[in-house]
C-alpha positions as CSV (number, residue, x, y, z in Angstrom):
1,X,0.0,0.0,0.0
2,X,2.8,2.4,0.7
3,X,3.9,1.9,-2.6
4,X,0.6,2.3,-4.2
5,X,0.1,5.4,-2.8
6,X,3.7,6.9,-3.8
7,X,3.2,5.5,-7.3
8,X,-0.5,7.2,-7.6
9,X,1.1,10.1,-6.5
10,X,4.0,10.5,-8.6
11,X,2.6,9.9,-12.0
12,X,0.0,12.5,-11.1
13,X,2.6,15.2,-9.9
14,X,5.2,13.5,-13.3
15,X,2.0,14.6,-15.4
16,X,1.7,18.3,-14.3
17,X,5.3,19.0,-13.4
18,X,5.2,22.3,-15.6
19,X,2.2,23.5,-14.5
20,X,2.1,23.0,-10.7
21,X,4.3,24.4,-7.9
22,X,4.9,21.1,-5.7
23,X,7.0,22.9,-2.7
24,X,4.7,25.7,-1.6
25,X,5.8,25.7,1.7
26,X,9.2,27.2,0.5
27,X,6.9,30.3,-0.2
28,X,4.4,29.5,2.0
29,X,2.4,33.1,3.1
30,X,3.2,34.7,-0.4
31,X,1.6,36.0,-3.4
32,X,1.8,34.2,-6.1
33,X,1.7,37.1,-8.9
34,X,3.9,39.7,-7.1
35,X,7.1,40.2,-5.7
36,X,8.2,38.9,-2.3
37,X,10.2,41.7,-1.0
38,X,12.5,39.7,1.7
39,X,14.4,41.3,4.7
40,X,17.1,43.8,4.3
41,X,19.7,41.1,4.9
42,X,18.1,38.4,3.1
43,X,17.7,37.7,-1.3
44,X,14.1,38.6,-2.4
45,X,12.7,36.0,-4.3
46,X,9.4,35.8,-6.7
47,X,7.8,32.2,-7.1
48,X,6.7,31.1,-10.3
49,X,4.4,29.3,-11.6
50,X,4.2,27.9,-15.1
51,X,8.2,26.4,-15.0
52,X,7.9,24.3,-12.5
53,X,10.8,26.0,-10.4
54,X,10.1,27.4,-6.7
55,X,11.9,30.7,-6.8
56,X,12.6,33.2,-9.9
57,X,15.6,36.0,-9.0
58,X,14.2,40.0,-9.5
59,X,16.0,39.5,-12.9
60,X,13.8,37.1,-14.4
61,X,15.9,33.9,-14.1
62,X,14.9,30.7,-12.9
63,X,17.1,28.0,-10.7
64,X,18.5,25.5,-13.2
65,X,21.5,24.9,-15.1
66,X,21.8,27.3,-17.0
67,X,19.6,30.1,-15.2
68,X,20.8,32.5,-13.0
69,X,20.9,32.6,-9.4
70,X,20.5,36.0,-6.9
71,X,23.2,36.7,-5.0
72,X,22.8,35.5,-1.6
73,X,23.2,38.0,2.0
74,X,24.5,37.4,5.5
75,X,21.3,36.3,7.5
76,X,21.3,38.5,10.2
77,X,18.4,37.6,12.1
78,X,18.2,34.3,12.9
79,X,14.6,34.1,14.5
80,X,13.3,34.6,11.1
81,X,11.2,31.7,9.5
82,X,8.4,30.4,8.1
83,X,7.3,29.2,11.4
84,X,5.9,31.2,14.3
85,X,8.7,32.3,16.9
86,X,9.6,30.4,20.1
87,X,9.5,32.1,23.5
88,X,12.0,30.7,26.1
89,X,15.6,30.5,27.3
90,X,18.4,29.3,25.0
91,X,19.1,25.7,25.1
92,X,23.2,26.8,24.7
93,X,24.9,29.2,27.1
94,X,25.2,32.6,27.0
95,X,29.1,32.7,25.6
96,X,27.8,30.2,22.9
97,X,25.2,32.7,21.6
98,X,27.1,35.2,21.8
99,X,29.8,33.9,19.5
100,X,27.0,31.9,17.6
101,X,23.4,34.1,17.1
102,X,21.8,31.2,15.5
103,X,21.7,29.1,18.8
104,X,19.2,31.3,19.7
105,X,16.8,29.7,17.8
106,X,16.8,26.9,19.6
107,X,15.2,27.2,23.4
108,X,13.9,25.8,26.1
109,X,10.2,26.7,27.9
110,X,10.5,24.3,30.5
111,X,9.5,20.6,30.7
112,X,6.6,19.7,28.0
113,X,3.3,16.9,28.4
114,X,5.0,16.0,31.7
115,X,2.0,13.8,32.6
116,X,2.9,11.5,29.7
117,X,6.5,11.1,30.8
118,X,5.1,10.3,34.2
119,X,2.8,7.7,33.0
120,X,5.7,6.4,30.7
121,X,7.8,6.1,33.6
122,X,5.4,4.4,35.5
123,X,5.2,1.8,33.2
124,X,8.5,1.6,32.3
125,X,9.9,0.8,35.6
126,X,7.7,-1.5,36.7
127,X,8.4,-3.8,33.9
128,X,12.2,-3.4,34.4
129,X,12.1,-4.1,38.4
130,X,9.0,-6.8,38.1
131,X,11.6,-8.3,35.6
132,X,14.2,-8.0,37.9
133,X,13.0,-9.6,40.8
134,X,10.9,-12.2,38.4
135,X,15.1,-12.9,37.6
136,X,16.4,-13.6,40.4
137,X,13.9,-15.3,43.1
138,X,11.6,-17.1,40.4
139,X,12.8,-20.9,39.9
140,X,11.5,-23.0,37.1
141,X,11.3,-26.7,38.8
142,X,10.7,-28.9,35.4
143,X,13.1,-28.1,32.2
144,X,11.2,-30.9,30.3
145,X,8.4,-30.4,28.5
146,X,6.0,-32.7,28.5
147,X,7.5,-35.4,26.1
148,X,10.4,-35.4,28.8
149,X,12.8,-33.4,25.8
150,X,15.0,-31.5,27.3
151,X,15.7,-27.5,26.7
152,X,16.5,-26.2,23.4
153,X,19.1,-23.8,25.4
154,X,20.9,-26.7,26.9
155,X,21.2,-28.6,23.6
156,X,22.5,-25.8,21.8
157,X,24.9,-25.6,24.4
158,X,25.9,-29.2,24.8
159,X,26.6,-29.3,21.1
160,X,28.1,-26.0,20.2
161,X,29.7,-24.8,23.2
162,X,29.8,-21.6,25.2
163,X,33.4,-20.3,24.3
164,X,32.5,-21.0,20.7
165,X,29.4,-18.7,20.8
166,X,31.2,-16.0,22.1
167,X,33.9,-16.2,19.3
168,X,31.2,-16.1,16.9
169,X,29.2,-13.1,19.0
170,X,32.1,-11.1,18.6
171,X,33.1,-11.8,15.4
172,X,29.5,-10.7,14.4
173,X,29.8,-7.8,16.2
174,X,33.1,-6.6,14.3
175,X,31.9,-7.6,11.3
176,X,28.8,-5.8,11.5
177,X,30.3,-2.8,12.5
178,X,32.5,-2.8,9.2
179,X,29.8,-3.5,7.7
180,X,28.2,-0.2,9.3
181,X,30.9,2.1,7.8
182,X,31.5,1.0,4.5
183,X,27.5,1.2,3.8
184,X,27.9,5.0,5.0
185,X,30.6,5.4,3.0
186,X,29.0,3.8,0.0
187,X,26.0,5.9,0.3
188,X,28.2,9.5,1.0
189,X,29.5,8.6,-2.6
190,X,26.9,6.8,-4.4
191,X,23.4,8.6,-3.1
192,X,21.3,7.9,-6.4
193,X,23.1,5.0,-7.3
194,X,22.2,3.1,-4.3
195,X,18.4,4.5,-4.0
196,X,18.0,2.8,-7.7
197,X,19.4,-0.1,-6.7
198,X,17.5,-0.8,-4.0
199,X,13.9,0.3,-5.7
200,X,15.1,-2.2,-8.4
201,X,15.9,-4.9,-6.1
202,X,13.0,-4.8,-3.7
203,X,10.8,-4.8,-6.9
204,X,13.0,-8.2,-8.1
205,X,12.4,-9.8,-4.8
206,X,9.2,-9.1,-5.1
207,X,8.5,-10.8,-8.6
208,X,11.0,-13.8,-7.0
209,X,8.0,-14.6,-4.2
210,X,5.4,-14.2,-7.2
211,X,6.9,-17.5,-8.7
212,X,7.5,-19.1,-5.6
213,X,4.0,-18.7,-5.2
214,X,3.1,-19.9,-8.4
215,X,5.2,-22.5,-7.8
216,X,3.9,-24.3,-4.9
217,X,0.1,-23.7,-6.2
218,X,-0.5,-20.5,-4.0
219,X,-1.9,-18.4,-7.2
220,X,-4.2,-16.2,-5.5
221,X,-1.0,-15.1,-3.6
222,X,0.8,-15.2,-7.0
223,X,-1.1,-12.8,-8.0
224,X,-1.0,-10.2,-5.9
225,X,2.8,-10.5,-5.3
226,X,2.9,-10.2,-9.0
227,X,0.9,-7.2,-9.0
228,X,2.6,-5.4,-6.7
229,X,6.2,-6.4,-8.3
230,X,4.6,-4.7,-11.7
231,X,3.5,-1.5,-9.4
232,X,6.6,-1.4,-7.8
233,X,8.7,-1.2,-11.5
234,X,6.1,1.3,-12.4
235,X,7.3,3.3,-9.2
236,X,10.9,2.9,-9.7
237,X,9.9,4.7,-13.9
238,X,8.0,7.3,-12.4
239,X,9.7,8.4,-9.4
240,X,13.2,8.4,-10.9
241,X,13.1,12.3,-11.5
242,X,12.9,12.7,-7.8
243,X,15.9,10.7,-6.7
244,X,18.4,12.9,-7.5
245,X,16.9,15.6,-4.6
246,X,16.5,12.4,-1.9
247,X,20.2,11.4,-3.2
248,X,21.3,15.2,-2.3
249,X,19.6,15.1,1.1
250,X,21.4,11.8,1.6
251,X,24.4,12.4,0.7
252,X,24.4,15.8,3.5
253,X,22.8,13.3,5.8
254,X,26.0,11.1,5.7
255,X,28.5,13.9,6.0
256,X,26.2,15.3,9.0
257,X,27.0,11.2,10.8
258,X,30.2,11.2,10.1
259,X,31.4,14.8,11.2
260,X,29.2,14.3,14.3
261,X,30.5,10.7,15.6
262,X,29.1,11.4,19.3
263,X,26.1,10.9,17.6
264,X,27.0,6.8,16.9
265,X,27.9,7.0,20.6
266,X,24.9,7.8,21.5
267,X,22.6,5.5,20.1
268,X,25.2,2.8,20.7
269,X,24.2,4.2,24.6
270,X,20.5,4.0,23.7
271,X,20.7,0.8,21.8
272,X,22.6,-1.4,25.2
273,X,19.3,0.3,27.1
274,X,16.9,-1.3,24.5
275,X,18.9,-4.7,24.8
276,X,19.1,-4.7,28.7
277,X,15.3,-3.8,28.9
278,X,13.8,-6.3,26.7
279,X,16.0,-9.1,28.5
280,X,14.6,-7.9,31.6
281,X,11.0,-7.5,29.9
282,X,11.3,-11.2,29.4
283,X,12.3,-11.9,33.2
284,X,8.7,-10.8,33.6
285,X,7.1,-12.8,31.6
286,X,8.7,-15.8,33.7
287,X,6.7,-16.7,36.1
288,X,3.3,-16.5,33.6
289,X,5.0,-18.5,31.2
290,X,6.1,-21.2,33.3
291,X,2.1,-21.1,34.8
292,X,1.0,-21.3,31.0
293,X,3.1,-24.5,30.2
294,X,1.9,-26.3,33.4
295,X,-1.8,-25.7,33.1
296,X,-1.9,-22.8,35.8
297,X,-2.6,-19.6,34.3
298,X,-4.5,-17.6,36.3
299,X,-6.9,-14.1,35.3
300,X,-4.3,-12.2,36.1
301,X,-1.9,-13.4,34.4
302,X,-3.4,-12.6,31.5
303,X,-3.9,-8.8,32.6
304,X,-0.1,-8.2,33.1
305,X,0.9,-10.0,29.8
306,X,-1.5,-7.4,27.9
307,X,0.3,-4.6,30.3
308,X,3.7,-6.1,29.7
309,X,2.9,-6.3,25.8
310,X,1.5,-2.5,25.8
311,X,4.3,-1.4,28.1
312,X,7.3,-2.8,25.1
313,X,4.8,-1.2,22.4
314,X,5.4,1.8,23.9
315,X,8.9,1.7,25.2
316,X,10.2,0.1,21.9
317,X,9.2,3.3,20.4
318,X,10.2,5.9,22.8
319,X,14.1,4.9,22.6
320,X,14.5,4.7,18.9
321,X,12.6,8.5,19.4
322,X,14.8,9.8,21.3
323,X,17.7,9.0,18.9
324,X,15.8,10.1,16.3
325,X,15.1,13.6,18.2
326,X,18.6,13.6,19.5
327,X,19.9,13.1,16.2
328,X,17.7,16.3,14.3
329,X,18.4,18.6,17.1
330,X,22.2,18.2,15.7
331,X,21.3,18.4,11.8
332,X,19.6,21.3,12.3
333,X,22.1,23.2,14.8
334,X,24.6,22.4,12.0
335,X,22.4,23.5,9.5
336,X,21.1,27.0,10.9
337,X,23.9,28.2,12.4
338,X,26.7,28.0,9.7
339,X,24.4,30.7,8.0
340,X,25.6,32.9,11.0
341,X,29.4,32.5,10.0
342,X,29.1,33.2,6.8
343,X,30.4,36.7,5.0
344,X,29.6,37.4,1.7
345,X,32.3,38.9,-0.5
346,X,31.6,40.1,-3.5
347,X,32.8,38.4,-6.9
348,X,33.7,34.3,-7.4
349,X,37.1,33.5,-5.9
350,X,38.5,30.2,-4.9
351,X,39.1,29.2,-1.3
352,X,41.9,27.5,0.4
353,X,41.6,25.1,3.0
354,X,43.6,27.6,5.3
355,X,40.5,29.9,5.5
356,X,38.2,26.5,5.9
357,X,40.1,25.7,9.3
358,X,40.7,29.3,10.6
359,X,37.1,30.4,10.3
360,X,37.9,33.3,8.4
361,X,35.1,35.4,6.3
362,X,34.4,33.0,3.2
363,X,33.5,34.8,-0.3
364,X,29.8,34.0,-1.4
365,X,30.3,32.2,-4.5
366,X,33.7,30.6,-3.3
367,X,31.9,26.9,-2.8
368,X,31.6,26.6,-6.4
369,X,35.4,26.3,-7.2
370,X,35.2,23.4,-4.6
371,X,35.3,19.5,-4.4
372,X,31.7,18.0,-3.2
373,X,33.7,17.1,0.2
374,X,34.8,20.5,0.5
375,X,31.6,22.2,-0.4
376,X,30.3,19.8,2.7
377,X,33.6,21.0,4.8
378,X,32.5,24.4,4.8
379,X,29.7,24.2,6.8
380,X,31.6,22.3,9.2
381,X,34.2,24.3,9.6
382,X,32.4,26.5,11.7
383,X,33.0,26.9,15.3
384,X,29.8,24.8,16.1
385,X,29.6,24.3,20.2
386,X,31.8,21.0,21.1
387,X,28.8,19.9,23.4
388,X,26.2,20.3,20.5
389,X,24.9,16.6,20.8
390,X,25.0,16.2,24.7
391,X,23.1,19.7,24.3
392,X,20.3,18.0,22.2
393,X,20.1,14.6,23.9
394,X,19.9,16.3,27.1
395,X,16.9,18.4,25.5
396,X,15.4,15.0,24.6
397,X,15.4,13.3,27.7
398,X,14.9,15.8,30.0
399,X,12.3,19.1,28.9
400,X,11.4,17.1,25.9
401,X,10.9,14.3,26.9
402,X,7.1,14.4,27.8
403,X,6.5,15.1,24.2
404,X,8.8,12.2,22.9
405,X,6.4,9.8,25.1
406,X,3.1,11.7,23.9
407,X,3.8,11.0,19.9
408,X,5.2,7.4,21.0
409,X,2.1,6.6,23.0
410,X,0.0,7.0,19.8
411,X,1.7,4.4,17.4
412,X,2.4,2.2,20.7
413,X,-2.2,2.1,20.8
414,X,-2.2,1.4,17.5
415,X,0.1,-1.2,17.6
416,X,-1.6,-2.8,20.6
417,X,-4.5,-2.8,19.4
418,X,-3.2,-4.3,16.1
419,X,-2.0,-7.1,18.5
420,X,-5.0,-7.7,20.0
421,X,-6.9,-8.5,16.6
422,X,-3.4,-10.6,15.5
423,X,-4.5,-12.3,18.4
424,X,-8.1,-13.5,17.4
425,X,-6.7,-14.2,14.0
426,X,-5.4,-17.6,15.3
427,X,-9.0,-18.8,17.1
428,X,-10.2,-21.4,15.5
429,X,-13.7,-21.1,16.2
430,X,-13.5,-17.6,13.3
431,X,-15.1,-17.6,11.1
432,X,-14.4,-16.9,6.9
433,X,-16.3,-13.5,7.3
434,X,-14.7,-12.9,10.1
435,X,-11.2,-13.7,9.0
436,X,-11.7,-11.5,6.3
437,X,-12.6,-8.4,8.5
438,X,-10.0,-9.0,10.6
439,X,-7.6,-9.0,7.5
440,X,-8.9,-5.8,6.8
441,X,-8.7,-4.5,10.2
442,X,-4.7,-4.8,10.0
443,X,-4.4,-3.7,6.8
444,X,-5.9,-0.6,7.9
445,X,-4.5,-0.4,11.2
446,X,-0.6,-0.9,9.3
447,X,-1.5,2.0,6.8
448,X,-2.6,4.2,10.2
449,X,0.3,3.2,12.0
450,X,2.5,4.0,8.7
451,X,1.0,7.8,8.8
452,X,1.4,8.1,12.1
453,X,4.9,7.1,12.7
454,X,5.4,9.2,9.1
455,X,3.7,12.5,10.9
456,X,5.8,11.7,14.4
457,X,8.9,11.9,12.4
458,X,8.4,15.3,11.5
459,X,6.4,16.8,14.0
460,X,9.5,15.4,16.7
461,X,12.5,17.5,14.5
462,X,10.4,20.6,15.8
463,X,10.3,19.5,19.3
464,X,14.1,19.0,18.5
465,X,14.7,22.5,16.6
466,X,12.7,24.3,19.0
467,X,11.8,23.1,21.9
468,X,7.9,22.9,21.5
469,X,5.5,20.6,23.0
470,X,4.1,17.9,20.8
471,X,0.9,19.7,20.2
472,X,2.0,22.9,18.9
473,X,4.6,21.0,17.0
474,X,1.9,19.0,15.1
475,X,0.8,21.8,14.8
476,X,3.9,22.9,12.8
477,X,3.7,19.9,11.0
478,X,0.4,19.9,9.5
479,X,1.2,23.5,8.3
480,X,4.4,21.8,6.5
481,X,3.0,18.8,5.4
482,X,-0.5,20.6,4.1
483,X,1.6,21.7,1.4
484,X,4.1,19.6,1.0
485,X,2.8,16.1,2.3
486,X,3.8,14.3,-1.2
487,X,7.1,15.1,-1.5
488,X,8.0,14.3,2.0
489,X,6.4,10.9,1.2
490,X,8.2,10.4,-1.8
491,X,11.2,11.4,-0.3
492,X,11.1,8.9,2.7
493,X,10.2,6.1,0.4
494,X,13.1,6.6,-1.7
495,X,15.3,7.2,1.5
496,X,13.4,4.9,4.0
497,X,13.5,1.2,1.9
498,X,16.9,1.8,0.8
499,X,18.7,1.9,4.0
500,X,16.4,-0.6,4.9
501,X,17.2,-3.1,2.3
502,X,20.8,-3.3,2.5
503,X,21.0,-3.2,6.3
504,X,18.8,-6.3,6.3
505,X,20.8,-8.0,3.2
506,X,23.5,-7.5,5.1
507,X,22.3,-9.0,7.5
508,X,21.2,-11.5,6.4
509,X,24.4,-12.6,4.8
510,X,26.1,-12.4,8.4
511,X,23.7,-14.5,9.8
512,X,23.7,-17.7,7.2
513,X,27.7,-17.2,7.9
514,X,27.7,-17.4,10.9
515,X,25.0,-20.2,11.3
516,X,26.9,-22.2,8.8
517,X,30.0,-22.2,10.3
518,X,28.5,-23.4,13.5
519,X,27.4,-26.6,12.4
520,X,24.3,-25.1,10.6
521,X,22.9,-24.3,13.6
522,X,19.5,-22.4,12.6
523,X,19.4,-20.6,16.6
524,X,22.5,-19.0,16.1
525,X,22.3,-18.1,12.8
526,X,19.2,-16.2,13.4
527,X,20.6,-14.8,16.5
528,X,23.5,-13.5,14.6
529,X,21.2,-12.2,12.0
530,X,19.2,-10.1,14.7
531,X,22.5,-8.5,16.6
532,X,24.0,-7.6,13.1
533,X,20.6,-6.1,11.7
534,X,20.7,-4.2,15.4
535,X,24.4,-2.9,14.6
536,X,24.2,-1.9,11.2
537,X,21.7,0.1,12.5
538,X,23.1,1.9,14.6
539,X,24.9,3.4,11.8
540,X,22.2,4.1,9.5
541,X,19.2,5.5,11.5
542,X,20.7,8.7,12.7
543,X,21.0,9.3,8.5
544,X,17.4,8.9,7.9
545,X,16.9,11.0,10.6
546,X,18.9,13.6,9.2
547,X,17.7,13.3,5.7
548,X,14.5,14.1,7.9
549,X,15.4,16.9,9.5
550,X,17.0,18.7,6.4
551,X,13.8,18.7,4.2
552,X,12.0,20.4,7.1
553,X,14.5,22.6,8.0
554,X,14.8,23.1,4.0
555,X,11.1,24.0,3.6
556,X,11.2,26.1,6.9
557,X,13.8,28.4,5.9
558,X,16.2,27.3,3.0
559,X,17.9,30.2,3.3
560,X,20.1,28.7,5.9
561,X,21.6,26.9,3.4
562,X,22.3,29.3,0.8
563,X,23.7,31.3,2.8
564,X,26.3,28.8,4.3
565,X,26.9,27.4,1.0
566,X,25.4,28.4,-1.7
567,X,26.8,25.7,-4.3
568,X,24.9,23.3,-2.3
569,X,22.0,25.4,-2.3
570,X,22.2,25.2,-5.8
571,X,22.4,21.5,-6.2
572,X,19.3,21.2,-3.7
573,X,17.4,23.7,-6.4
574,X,18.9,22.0,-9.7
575,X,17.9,18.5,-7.8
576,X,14.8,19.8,-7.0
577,X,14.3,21.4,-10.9
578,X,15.1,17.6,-12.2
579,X,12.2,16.5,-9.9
580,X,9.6,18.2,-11.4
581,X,11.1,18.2,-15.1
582,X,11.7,22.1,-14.8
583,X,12.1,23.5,-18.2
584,X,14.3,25.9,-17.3
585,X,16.9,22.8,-17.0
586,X,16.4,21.7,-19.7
587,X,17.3,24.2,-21.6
């Protein structure tokens, strides 16, 4: 359905690229048929209509290759945006916006939906010390089930051994770590190479389950997959004028990772609390399961299994927020406040790498003499606070962290409840009818979720950027996405499945290694499987993140970019241009 929905989509906006201006928000509170007469420090700008480009310069010419391009100004005021201003204190110190004006953008206006952090507390902890205590004073008297076989956990390690596991652990570990770096690397230099590949591949995995299906006499299921293979070829025709502006944001996304490495660190930090809490999740599910393979279940255990399942719905998507909030409060921090540093000289000149390190004033048109790495290296060159990242995970956990659990609570219901009819799926007293409905049901219930967690990622790069509650950040977010809702679709399915579908080929790989090796053992080779997936990532998330965060903060105000570098602001446009099938780029 999510690719249905992006296919629909882009043939409709393919059809009326020349007619249509898709990125309204970039102009969002603008006439259409007059002038948009900017600040005194910033460029003034007209949108057009009719070429498909977003901005026209006062002397007629439109962003593409061969137009021409306004010359950009210092921002001076760096509370000015599309969205409405932010009361509070400044999340960095004093010294830092002093040195820095563009930190004070981002604020603080004391803790936000605290009663949902309480509540998430609540439930948090009691899982982790119920689990806990279930570990250490609960004893299971019979390891035989009851055809007297013994443990699956004490044959695997009778025949493979302890010290062999660990060798293998760690070796998966390394591995998947290298494996971690050379993908980031690979996509820093090959953006719109790899996005192809992977639309192409999923699409040929796709058509490979059609015949398996036909194969085995499943045609009904043939079908469909077949249908969706054809659909998901027809997406990969139609969509491939927007991969080159997803390839741009990707490829800043990479360099964003890599020049921020506390940032790995952290969700490395994040990622050993999801491990430890879901081994001690299980701890309380000890004592019911035991009662449950003995005959002994009682009412309540059935209670705290539906809190303890609602309780990892919601916890399981609270972490992997916080990274992803931790993670945009940094993009954009690099993103806003390089346009502070920047002076604008007049006339093109080349710059060396002395002025790159020094921080000295860097000529306007000087990135377009540079290398694509050192077009990137001018942003971060400047003197960005060393404590940027502890800054914004601190944000997130602590005055933020109220409206991290308020958007989480929302997909964690959905996903609960999607349990809950998962569950009645497997009675065996349904029903066809009722099978059917409960088909429907979670289809529906997936496509909700999908939305949801779709609208969560943007509306938490505001709580991130400014400090908002969750509210008036959805807020903000409906105003973005109420003009601009398709292309940030398109643009995370381009982004999303690709880092997707080589982390889990990669995977995958590991863990038929590693289960090979070990006497084809099928436990350890999924086990393998799930620790590498977990590793690799930890390297790629915070990059989706950040492609996240730069298409809002590029719709909010894109002239941060341009004016910290305006040859990347340029690509961005061109990229953009190439999406719609401007005709100014054509020429």
């Amino acid at each position: 359905m999510y690719t249905i929905l992006s296919f629909y989509r882009t043939t409709k906006l393919t059809t009326k690229s020349n007619t249509m201006d898709y990125f309204k928000s970039f102009a969002k509170g603008t006439d259409t048929n007059k002038t948009t007469t900017a600040n005194a420090n910033t460029a003034t700008a007209v949108p057009v209509q009719g070429n498909g480009s977003r901005y026209q310069d006062v002397d007629g010419g439109a962003y593409g290759n061969n137009a021409s391009y306004p010359e950009a100004q210092r921002y001076n005021n760096p509370d000015e945006s599309q969205a409405p201003p932010v009361e509070g204190e400044p999340l960095f110190t004093p010294t830092e916006v002093a040195q820095e004006p563009t930190l004070s953008k981002f604020k603080t206006d004391g803790v936000k939906d605290l009663p949902f952090a309480i509540v998430f507390m609540a439930f948090f902890l009691f899982s982790v010390v119920y689990g806990a205590i279930c570990y250490g004073t609960y004893e299971v008297k019979d390891r035989r089930n009851g055809y007297g076989e013994e443990s699956p956990l004490y044959t695997l390690k009778s025949e493979v051994g302890i010290a062999s596991i660990a060798v293998a652990m760690a070796l998966v570990l390394g591995v998947s770590g290298a494996v971690g770096v050379v993908l980031i690397a690979l996509v820093s230099l090959f953006p719109a190479k790899m996005i192809f590949i992977a639309n192409v591949c999923n699409a040929v995995l796709t058509l490979g389950m059609a015949i398996y299906f036909f194969a085995v006499g499943t045609i009904f299921g043939g079908v469909l997959l077949l249908v969706a293979a054809v659909l998901q070829l027809l997406w990969v025709f139609f969509s491939r004028r927007h991969i080159a502006f997803s390839a741009e944001l990707l490829r800043m996304a990479t360099h964003v990772v890599r020049k921020f490495k506390m940032l790995l660190v952290v969700n490395l930090g994040l990622t050993v609390i999801s491990f430890v809490y879901v081994v001690l999740w299980f701890g309380a599910l000890i004592p019911s399961a035991d009662r449950a393979y003995t005959d002994r279940l009682k009412g309540a255990d059935y209670f705290l299994f539906l809190l303890l399942a609602f309780t990892l719905f919601w916890a399981t998507q609270v972490i992997p927020n916080i990274m992803h909030t931790t993670t945009a409060g940094v993009t954009a921090t690099w993103y806003f406040v390089g346009s502070a540093k920047l002076v604008v000289e007049n006339g093109p000149q080349t710059t060396p790498q002395s002025q790159l390190q020094t921080h000295v004033a860097i000529p306007m048109e000087a990135g377009a003499d540079l290398a694509e790495k050192d077009q990137l290296d001018v942003m971060s060159a400047y003197a960005l606070p060393p404590t940027v990242t502890l800054k914004s995970l601190s944000r997130a956990v602590t005055t933020s962290f109220g409206s991290i659990c308020f958007g989480s609570l929302l997909v964690a219901i959905i996903q609960f409840i999607t349990f809950l009819v998962r569950s009645g799926q497997n009675s065996n007293d349904s029903s066809a009818c009722m099978t059917f409905l409960r088909c429907v049901a979670i289809c529906l219930l997936n496509m909700l979720e999908n939305l949801v967690r779709f609208f969560n990622r943007h509306a938490f790069v505001y709580v991130a950027m400014y400090g908002t509650g969750y509210i008036d950040s959805a807020k903000r977010t409906f105003d973005l996405l109420k003009n601009s809702f398709w292309e940030a679709w398109i643009n995370d399915c381009l982004v999303g499945p690709t880092l997707e579908l080589f982390a889990v080929v990669a995977a995958a790989v590991i863990g038929v290694v590693t289960g090979a090796a070990l006497h084809g053992n099928v436990f350890i080779g999924l086990v393998a499987f799930f620790i590498a997936l977990a590793v690799i990532y930890l390297f790629l998330t915070p990059i989706f993140s950040a492609v996240t965060t730069l298409f809002v903060c590029f719709a909010e105000m894109p002239e941060g970019l341009r004016q910290c570098n305006p040859a990347l602001y340029r690509r961005l446009c061109d990229a953009d241009a190439q999406r719609r099938g401007n005709a100014a780029a054509q020429q």
